[in-house]
C-alpha positions as CSV (number, residue, x, y, z in Angstrom):
1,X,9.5,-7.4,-36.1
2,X,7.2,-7.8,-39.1
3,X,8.0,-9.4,-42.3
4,X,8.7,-7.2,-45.2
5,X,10.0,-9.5,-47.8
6,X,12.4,-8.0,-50.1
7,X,13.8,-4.6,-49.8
8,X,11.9,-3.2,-52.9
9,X,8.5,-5.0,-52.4
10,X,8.7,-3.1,-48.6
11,X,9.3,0.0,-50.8
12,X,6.9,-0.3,-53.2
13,X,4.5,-1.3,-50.1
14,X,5.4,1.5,-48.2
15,X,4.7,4.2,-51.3
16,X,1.9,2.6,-51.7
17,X,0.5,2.9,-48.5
18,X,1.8,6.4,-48.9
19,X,-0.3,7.4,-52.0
20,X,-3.3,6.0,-50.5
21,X,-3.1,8.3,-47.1
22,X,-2.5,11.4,-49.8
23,X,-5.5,10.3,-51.7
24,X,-8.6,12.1,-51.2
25,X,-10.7,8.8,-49.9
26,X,-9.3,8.0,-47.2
27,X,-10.9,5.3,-44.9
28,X,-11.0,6.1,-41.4
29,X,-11.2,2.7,-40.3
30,X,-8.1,1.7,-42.7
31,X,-6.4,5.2,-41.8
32,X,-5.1,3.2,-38.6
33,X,-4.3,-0.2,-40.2
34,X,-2.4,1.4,-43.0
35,X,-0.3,4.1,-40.6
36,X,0.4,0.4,-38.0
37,X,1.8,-1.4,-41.9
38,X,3.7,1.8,-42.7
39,X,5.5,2.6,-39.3
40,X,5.9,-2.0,-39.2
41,X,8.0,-1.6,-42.7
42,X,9.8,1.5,-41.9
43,X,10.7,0.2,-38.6
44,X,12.4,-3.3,-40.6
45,X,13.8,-1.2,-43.2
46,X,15.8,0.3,-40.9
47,X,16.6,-2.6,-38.7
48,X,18.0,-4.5,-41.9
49,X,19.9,-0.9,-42.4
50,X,21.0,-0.8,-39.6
51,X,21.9,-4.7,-39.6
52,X,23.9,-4.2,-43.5
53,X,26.0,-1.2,-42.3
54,X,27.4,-3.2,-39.4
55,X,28.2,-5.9,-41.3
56,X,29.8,-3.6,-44.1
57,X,31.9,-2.2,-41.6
58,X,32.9,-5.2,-40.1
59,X,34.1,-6.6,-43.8
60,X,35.2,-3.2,-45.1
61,X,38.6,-3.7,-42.7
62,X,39.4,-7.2,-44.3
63,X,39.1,-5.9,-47.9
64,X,41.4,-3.0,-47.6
65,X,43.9,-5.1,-46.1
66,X,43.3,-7.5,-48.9
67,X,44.8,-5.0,-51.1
């Protein structure tokens, strides 16, 4: 899995990379290196979702029986 750093630097990455593939200059040879960086953040972003919900659901029972 690659590292994305924080949650919004891998946002602000990804939108980046975004904008650039919308622009009209587009390098073809970056076209593929920017698309592999993109599909490599969204791919953590959702692992770390993925990771947080469990974990929230795993705490969420303790806390309402805290009540």
């Amino acid at each position: 899995m690659a590292e994305v750093g924080q949650w919004n630097d891998a946002v602000a990455e990804l939108d980046a990379i975004v904008s650039y593939l919308d622009g009209p200059d587009v390098n073809v040879d970056e076209l593929i290196t920017k698309l592999a960086r993109g599909t490599e953040i969204i791919d953590a972003l959702e692992n770390r979702l993925s990771q947080t919900r469990a974990r929230v659901e795993e705490l969420a029972p303790r806390t309402a029986s805290d009540e």
